[in-house]
TORKOL-4160 file (C-alpha; in steps of 0.2 Angstrom, whole numbers, padded with zeros to 4 digits, m for minus):
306
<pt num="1" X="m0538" Y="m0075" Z="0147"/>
<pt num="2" X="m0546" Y="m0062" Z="0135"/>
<pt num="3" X="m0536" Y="m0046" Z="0131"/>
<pt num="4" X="m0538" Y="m0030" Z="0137"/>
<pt num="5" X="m0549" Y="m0019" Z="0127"/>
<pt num="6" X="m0542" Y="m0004" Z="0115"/>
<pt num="7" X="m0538" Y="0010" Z="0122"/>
<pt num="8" X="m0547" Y="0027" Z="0115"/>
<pt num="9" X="m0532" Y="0032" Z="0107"/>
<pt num="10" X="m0531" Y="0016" Z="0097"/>
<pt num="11" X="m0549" Y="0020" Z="0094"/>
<pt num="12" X="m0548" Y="0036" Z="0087"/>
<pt num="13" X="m0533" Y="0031" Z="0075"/>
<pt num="14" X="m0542" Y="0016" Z="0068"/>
<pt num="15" X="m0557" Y="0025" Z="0064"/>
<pt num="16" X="m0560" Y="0029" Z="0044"/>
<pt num="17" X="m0555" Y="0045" Z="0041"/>
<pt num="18" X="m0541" Y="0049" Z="0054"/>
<pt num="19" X="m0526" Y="0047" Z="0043"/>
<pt num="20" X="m0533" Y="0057" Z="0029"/>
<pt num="21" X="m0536" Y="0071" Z="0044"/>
<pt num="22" X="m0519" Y="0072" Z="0050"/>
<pt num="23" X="m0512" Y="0070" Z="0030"/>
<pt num="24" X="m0523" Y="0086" Z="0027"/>
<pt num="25" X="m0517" Y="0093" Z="0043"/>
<pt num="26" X="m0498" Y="0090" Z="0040"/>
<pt num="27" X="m0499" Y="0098" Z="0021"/>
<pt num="28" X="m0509" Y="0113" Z="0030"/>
<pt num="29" X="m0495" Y="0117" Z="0039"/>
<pt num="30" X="m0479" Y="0115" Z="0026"/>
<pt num="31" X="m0492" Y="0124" Z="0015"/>
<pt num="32" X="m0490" Y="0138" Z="0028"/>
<pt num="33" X="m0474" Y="0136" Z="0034"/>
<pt num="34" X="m0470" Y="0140" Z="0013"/>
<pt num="35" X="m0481" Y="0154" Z="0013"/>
<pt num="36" X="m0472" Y="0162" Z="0029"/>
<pt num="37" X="m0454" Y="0160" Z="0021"/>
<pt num="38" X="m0457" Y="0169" Z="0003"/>
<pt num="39" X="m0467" Y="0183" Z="0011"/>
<pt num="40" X="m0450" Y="0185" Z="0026"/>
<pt num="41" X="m0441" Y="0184" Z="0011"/>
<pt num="42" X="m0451" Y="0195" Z="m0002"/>
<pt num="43" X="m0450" Y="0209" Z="0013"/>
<pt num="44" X="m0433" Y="0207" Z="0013"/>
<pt num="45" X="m0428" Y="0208" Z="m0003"/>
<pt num="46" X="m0440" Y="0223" Z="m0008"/>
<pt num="47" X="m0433" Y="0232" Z="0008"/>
<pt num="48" X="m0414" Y="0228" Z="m0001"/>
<pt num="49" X="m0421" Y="0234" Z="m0018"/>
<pt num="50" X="m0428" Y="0250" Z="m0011"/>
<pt num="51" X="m0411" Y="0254" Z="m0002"/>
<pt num="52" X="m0403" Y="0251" Z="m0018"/>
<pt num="53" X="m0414" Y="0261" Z="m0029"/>
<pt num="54" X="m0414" Y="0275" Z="m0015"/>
<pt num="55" X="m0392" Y="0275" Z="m0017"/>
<pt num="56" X="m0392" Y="0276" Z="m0035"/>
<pt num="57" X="m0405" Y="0290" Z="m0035"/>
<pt num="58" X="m0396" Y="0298" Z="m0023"/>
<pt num="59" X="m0377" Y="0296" Z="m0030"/>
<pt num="60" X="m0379" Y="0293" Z="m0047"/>
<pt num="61" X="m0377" Y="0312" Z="m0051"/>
<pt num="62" X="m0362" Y="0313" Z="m0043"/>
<pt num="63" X="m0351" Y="0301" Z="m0054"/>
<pt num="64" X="m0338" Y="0307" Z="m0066"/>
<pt num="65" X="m0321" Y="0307" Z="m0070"/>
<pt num="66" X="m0315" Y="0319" Z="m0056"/>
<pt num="67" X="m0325" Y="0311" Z="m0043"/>
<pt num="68" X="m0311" Y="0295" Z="m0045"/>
<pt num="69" X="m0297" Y="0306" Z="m0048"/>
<pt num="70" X="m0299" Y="0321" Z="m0035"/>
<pt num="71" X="m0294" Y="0320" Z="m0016"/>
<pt num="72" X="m0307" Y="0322" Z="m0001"/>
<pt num="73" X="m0310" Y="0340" Z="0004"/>
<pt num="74" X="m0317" Y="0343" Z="0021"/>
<pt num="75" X="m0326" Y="0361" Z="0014"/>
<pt num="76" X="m0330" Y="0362" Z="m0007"/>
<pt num="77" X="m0340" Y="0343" Z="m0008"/>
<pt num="78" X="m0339" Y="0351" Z="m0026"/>
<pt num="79" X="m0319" Y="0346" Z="m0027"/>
<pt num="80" X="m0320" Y="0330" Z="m0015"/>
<pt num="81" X="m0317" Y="0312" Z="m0023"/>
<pt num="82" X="m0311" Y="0294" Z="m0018"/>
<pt num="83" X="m0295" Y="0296" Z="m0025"/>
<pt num="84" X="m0287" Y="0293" Z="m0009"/>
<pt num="85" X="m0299" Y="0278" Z="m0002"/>
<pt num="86" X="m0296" Y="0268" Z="m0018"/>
<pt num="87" X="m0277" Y="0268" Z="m0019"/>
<pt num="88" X="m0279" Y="0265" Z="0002"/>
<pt num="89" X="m0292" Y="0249" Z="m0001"/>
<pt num="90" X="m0281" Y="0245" Z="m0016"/>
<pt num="91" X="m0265" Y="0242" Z="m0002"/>
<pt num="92" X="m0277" Y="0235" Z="0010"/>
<pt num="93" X="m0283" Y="0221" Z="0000"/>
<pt num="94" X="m0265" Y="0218" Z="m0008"/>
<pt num="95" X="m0258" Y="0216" Z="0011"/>
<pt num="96" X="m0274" Y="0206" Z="0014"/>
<pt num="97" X="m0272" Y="0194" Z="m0001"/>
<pt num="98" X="m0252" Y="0193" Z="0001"/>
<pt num="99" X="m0257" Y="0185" Z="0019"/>
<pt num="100" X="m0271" Y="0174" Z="0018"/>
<pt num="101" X="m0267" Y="0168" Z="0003"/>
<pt num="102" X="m0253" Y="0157" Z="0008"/>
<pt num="103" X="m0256" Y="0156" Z="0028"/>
<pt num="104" X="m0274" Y="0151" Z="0022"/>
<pt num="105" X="m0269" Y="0136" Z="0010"/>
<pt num="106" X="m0256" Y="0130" Z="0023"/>
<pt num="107" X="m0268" Y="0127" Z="0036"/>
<pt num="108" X="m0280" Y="0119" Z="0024"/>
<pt num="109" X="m0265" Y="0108" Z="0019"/>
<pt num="110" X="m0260" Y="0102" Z="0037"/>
<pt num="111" X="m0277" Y="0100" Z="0042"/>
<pt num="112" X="m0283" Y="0091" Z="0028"/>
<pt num="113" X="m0269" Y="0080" Z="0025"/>
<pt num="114" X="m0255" Y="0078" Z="0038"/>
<pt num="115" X="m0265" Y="0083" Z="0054"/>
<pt num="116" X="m0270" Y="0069" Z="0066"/>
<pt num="117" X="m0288" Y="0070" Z="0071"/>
<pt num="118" X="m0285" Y="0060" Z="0086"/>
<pt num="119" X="m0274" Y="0072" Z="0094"/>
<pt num="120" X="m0280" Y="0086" Z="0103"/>
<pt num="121" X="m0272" Y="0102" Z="0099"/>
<pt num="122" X="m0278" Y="0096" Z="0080"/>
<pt num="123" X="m0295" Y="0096" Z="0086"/>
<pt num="124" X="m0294" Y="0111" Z="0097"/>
<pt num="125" X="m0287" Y="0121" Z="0080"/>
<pt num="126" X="m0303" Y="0116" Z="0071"/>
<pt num="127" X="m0313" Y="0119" Z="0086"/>
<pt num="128" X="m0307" Y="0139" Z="0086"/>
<pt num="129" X="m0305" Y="0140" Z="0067"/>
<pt num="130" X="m0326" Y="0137" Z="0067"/>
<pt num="131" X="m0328" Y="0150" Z="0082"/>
<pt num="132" X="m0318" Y="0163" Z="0074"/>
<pt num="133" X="m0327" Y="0165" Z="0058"/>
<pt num="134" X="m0342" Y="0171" Z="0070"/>
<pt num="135" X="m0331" Y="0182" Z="0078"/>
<pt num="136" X="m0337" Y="0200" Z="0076"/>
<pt num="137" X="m0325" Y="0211" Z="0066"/>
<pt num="138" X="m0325" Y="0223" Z="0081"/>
<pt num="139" X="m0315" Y="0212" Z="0090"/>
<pt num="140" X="m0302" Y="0208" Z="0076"/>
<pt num="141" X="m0300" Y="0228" Z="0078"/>
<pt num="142" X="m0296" Y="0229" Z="0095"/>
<pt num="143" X="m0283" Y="0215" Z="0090"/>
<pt num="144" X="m0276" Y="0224" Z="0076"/>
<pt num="145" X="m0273" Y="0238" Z="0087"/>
<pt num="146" X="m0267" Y="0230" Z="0104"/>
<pt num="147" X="m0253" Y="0218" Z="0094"/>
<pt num="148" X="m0251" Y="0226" Z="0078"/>
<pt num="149" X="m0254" Y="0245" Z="0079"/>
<pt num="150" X="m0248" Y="0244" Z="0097"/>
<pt num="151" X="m0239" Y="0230" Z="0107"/>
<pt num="152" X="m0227" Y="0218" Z="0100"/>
<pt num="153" X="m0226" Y="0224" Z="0083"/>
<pt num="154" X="m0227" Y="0245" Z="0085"/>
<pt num="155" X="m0232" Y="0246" Z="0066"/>
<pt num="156" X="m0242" Y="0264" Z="0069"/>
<pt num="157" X="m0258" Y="0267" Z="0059"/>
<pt num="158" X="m0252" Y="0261" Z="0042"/>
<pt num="159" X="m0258" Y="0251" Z="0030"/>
<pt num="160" X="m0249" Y="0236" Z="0034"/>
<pt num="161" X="m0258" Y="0235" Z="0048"/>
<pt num="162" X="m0275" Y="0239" Z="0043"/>
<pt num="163" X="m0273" Y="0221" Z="0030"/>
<pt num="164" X="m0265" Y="0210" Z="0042"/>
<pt num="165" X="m0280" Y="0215" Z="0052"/>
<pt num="166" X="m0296" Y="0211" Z="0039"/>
<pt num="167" X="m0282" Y="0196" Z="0033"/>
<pt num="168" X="m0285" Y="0189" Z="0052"/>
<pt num="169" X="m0303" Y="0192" Z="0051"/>
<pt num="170" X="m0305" Y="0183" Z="0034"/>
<pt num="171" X="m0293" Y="0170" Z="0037"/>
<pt num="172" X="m0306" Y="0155" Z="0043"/>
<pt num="173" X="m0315" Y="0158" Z="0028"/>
<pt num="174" X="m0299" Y="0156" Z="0017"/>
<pt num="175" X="m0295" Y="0141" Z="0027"/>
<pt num="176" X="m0313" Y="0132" Z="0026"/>
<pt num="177" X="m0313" Y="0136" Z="0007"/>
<pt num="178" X="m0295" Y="0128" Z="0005"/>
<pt num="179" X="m0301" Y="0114" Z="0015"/>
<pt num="180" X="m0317" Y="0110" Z="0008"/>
<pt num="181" X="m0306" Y="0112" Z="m0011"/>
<pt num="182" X="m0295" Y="0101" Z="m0006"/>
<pt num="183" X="m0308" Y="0087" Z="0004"/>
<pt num="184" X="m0318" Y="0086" Z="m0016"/>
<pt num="185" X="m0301" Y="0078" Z="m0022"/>
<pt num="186" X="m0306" Y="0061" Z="m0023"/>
<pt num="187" X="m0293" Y="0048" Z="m0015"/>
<pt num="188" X="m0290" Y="0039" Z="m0030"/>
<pt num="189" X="m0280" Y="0054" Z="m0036"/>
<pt num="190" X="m0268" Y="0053" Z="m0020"/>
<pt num="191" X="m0269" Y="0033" Z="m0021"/>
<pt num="192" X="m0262" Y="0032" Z="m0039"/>
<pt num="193" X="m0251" Y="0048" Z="m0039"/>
<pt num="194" X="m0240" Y="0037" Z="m0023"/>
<pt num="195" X="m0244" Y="0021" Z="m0032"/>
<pt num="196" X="m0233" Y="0027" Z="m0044"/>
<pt num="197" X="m0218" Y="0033" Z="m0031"/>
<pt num="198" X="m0220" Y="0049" Z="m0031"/>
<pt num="199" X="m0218" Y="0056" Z="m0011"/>
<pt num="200" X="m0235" Y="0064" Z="m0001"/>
<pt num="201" X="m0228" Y="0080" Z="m0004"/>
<pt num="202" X="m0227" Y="0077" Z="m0021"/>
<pt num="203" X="m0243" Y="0072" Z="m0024"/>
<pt num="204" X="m0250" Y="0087" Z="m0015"/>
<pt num="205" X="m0239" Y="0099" Z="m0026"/>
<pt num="206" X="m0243" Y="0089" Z="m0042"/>
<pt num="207" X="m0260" Y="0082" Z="m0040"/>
<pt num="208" X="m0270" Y="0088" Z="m0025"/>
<pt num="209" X="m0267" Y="0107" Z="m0027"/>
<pt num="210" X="m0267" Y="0111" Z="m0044"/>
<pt num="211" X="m0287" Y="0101" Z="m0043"/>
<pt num="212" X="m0291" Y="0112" Z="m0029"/>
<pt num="213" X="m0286" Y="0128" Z="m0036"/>
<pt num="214" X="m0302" Y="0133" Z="m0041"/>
<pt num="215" X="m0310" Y="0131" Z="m0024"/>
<pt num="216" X="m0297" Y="0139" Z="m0015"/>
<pt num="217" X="m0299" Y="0155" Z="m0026"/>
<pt num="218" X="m0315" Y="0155" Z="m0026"/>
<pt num="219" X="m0316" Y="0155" Z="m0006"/>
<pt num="220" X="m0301" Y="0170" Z="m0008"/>
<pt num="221" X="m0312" Y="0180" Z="m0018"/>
<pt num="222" X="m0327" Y="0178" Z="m0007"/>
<pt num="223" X="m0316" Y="0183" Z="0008"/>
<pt num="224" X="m0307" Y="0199" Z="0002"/>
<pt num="225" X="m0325" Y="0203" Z="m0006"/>
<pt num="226" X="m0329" Y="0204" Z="0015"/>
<pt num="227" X="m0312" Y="0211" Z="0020"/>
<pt num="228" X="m0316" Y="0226" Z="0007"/>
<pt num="229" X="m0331" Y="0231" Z="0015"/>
<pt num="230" X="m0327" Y="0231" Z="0034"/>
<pt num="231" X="m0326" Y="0249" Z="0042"/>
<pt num="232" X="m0326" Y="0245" Z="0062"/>
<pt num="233" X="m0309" Y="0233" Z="0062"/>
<pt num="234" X="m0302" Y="0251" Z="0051"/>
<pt num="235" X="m0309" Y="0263" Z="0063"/>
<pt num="236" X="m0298" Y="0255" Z="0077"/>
<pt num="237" X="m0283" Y="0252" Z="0069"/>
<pt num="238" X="m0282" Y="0271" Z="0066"/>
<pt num="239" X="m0288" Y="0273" Z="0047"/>
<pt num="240" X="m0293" Y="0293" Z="0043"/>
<pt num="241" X="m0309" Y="0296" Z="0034"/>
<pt num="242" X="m0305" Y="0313" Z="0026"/>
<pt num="243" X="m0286" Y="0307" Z="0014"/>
<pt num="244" X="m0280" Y="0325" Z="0008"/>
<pt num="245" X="m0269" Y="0314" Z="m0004"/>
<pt num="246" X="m0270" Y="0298" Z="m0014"/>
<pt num="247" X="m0251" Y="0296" Z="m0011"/>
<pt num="248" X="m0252" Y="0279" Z="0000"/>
<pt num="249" X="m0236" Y="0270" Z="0008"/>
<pt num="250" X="m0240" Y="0250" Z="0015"/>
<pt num="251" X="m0225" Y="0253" Z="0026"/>
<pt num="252" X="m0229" Y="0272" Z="0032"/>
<pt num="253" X="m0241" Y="0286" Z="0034"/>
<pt num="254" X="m0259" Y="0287" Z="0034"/>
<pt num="255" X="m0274" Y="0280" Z="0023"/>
<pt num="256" X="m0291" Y="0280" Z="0020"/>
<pt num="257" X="m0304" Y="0266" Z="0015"/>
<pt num="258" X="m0319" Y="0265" Z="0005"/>
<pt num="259" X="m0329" Y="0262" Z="0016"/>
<pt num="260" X="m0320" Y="0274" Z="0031"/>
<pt num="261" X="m0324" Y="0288" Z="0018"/>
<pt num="262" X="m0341" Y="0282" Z="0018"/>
<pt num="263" X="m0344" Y="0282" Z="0036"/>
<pt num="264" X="m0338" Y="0300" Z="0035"/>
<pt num="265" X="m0348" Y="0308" Z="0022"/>
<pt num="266" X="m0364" Y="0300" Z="0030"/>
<pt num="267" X="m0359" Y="0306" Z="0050"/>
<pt num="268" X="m0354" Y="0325" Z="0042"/>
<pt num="269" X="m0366" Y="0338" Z="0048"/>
<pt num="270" X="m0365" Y="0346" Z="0031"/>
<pt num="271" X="m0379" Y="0338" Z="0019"/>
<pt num="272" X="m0369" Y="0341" Z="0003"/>
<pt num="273" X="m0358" Y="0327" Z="0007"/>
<pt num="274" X="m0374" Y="0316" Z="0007"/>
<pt num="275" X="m0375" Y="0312" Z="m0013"/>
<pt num="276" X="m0357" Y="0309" Z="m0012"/>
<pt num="277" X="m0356" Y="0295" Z="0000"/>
<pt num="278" X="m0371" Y="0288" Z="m0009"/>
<pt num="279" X="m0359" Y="0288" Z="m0026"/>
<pt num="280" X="m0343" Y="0280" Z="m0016"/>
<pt num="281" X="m0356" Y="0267" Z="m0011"/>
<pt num="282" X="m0362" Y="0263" Z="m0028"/>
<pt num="283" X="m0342" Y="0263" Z="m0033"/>
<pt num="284" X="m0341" Y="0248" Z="m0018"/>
<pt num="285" X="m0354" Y="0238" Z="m0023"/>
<pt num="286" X="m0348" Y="0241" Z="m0042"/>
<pt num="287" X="m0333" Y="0232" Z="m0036"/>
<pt num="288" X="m0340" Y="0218" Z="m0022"/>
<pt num="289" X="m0352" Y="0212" Z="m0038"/>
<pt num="290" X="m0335" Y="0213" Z="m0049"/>
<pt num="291" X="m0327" Y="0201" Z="m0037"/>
<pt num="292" X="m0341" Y="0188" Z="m0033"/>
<pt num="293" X="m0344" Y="0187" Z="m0052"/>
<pt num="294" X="m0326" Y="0184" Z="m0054"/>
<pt num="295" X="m0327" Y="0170" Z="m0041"/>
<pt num="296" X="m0344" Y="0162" Z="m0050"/>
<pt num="297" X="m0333" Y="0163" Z="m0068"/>
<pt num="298" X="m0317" Y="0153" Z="m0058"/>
<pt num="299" X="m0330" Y="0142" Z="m0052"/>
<pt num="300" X="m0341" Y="0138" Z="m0066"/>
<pt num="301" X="m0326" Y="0138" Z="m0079"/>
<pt num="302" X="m0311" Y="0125" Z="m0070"/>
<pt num="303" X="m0321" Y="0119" Z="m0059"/>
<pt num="304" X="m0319" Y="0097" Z="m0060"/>
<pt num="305" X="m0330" Y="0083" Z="m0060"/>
<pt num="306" X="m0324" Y="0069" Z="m0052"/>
């Protein structure tokens, strides 16, 4: 019995020439696909420097001495400053760092090395740590101030509040960073510290922690780098955006924020608050690119190769 003859698509990809077309035709096309994506990112990146430039045009004249030293004034811009945002983010991110520092590295220690995957709750806990981190800080805000400001705890509009709030916003970073820190220690380390007696506790405090430090600082830098420039979770815990003082209590009294004082220059009707805000964002993105470069030199200096 004979066999069937070729189909035409069997036809067509046996005749000279086809695989060099479709070759040509698949480099076209990553050739395009590369083009796309540096010219998407070109416009964004020009769009980014042209904001930039526009705030340092803008604010650059408004630095000085006084302008870090002297209170907000809702009438002379002349006499305003940040004195009472700084101490206030100050607080914030001490409150902040006090509480996802060791909440954070604990979770990344049970769920790295004593949590059974197998068992539900432990997958559910990873589960929600991943849908958290996409949680929009809004939400956190409402949170702050249904359980925190309000509710259960009745702490008022303080600061303590305000950074237990960003600390529950930035917590899954911390956690993820302490995890991941922790997951590079290679199992040798563990294997030979409890070859030698010592406990699993032990070699978690003695060996696994101390290697992962430098991750898990890196990750805590990165996240109080986001905590210190939230404004909405702030704005619904009850932070001010005029501080008539840079007197600032953790425990009592009101405060002010960076970037709260920036959202209240920029919505005041009266234009001469304009250059001011611009100079208190320059002042924010001083200290954002003091952390992260802080967090690259942790990084790049004790960081291990296995």
């Amino acid at each position: 019995m004979a066999p069937p003859p070729p189909t035409a698509d069997v036809i067509e990809a046996t005749m000279p020439g086809t695989a060099f077309h479709r070759e040509r035709g698949t480099q076209m096309k990553e050739v395009g696909f590369a083009v796309g994506l540096l010219a998407l990112l070109s416009i964004a990146l020009l769009t980014l420097l042209v904001l930039i430039v526009d705030v340092i045009v803008e604010g650059a004249g408004s630095l000085s001495a006084s302008f870090f030293t002297e209170t907000t004034s809702r009438i002379d811009p002349g006499s305003s400053g940040i004195a009472g945002p700084i101490m206030g983010t100050l607080y914030l991110m001490l409150v902040c760092a006090a509480f996802i520092i060791p909440v954070g590295v604990a979770s990344a220690i049970y769920l790295e090395e004593y949590a059974n995957r197998e068992k539900w709750f432990n997958r559910a806990i990873e589960v929600n740590i991943q849908n958290l981190a996409a949680v929009p800080s809004i939400v956190y805000g409402v949170l702050g101030l249904a359980f925190l400001v309000r509710g259960p705890l009745s702490l008022g509009n303080v600061v303590l509040a305000g950074g237990l709030t960003l600390g529950l916003l930035v917590l899954p970073v911390v956690i993820v960073a302490g995890r991941e820190a922790i997951r590079a220690v290679p199992p040798s380390i563990r294997e030979g510290s409890m070859a030698l007696g010592a406990t699993k506790w032990q070699t978690i405090w003695k060996q696994v922690l101390p290697a992962s430090i430098p991750g898990i600082a890196t990750g805590t830098i990165l996240a109080l780098s986001r905590a210190i420039g939230e404004a909405a979770p702030l704005i619904v815990v009850g932070a001010i955006a005029f501080a008539t003082t840079s007197d600032t209590s953790i425990f009592s009294g009101t405060f002010s924020a960076l970037p709260i004082q920036i959202f209240g220059w920029t919505a005041d009707a009266n234009e001469a608050f304009k250059p001011l805000a611009a100079a208190a964002i320059i002042v924010l993105m001083g200290i954002l690119l003091a952390m992260n470069a802080v967090a690259i030199w942790l990084r790049n200096r004790f960081e291990q190769k296995w």
